[in-house]
N, C-alpha and C positions, 0 to 999 in steps of 0.2 A: 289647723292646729286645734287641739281638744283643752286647752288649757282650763283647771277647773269644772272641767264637765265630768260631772259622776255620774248621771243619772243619763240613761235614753230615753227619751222622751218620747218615742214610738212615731211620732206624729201625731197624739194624742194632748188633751187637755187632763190636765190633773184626774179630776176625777175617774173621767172615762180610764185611764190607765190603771189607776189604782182598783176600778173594778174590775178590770179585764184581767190583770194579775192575780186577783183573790180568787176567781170565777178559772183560771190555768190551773193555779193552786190545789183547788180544790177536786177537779177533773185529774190532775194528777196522784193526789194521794188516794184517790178513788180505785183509776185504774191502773196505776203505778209506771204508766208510759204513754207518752199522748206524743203526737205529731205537729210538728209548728214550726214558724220561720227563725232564723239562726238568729235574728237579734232577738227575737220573743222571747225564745228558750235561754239564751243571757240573762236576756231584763229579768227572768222570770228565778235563773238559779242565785238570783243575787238575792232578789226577794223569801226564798223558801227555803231557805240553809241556815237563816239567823232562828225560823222561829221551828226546824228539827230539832237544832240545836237545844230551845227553853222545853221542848218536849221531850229530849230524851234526860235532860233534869231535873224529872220530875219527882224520879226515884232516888236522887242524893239530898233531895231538900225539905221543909218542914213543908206540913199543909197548907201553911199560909204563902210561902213561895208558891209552890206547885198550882193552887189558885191561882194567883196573882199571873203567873205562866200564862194556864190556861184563857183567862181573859183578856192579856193581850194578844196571843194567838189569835183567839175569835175576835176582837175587833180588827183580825187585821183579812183573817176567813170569809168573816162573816156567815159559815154553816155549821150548824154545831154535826152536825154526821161526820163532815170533814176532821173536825177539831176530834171528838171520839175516835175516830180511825188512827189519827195521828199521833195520839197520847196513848191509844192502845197497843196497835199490831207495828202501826211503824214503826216506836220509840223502843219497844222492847229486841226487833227484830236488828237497828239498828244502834242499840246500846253501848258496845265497844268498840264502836268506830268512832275516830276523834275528826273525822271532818269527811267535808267529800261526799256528800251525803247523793251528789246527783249525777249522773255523766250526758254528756252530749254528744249524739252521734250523727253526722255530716249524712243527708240524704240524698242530696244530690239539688235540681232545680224544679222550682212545679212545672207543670206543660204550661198552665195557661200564660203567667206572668213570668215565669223565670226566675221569681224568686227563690232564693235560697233554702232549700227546706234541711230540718235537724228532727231528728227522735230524742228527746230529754225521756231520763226513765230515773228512779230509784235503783241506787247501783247493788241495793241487796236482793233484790227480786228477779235479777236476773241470770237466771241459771246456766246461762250457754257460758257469759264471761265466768262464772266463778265453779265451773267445770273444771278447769285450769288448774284448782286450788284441790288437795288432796283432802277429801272431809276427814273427820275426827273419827276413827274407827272406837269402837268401845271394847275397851281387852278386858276379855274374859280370863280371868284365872285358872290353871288346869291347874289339879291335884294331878299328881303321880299317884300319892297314898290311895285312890278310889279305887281303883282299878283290883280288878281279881285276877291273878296272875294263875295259870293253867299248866296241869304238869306237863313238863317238859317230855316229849316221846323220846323214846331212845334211839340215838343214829343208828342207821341201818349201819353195818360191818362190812367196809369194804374189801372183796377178796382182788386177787390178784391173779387172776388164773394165765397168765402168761408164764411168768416168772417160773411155775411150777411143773 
């Protein structure tokens, strides 16, 4: 029974976990999909979805929020390249999405140990799923009035030479 247990605890001590998560963290928003075991990639979408979320707020709030963001992001980072990337290209990229920020895809088991392996990626970066979705075409307005209308040739005149 799991009663009260939030947290996986990896088989790790505090610390180590909580660096091993910043240190995924960061490797992810780097490369926008990293390889790893199915409970890591868990522990990990639990941890990196609270602080998308203070990043993509950065643009509804005063300076002094949007700081305050930023700073506990990086203490929870720890790189500022990471935190940069993440307030820039990810937050804007993922701006009008209200959740969901990450998907998990089932890989199957490693050779050596048999562990369970998962692909965690940024569900906006990927282009094969969101092929599916019809992009935003941009409609060009056509004038009729532009157009230079050409006289009209005269029908040829059809005879009938049977008839006759």
């Amino acid at each position: 029974m799991r009663h009260g247990k939030k947290v996986n605890h990896l088989g790790r001590k505090t610390a180590h976990r909580k660096a091993m998560l910043a240190n995924m963290a960061c490797s992810l928003i780097e490369h926008k999909r990293i390889n790893t075991t199915v409970a890591k990639a868990k522990a990990l979408k639990q941890f990196i979805e609270p602080l998308v979320t203070k990043s993509k707020a950065e643009n509804n709030t005063t300076t002094v929020e949007s700081t305050h963001n930023r700073r506990i992001v990086f203490s929870r980072l720890r790189s500022k390249e990471a935190v940069a990337e993440l307030f820039g290209d990810v937050a804007s990229k993922i701006g009008d999405r209200p959740g969901g920020y990450t998907r998990i895809i089932k890989l199957g088991n490693r050779l050596g140990d048999n562990a369970d392996m998962a692909m965690i990626e940024l569900v906006d970066y990927n282009e094969l799923y969101n092929a599916g979705k019809p992009a935003k075409k941009k409609s060009t307005r056509r004038s009729r009035r532009g157009k230079a209308s050409a006289p009209a040739a005269p029908a040829p005149e059809v005879t009938n030479s049977e008839e006759e």
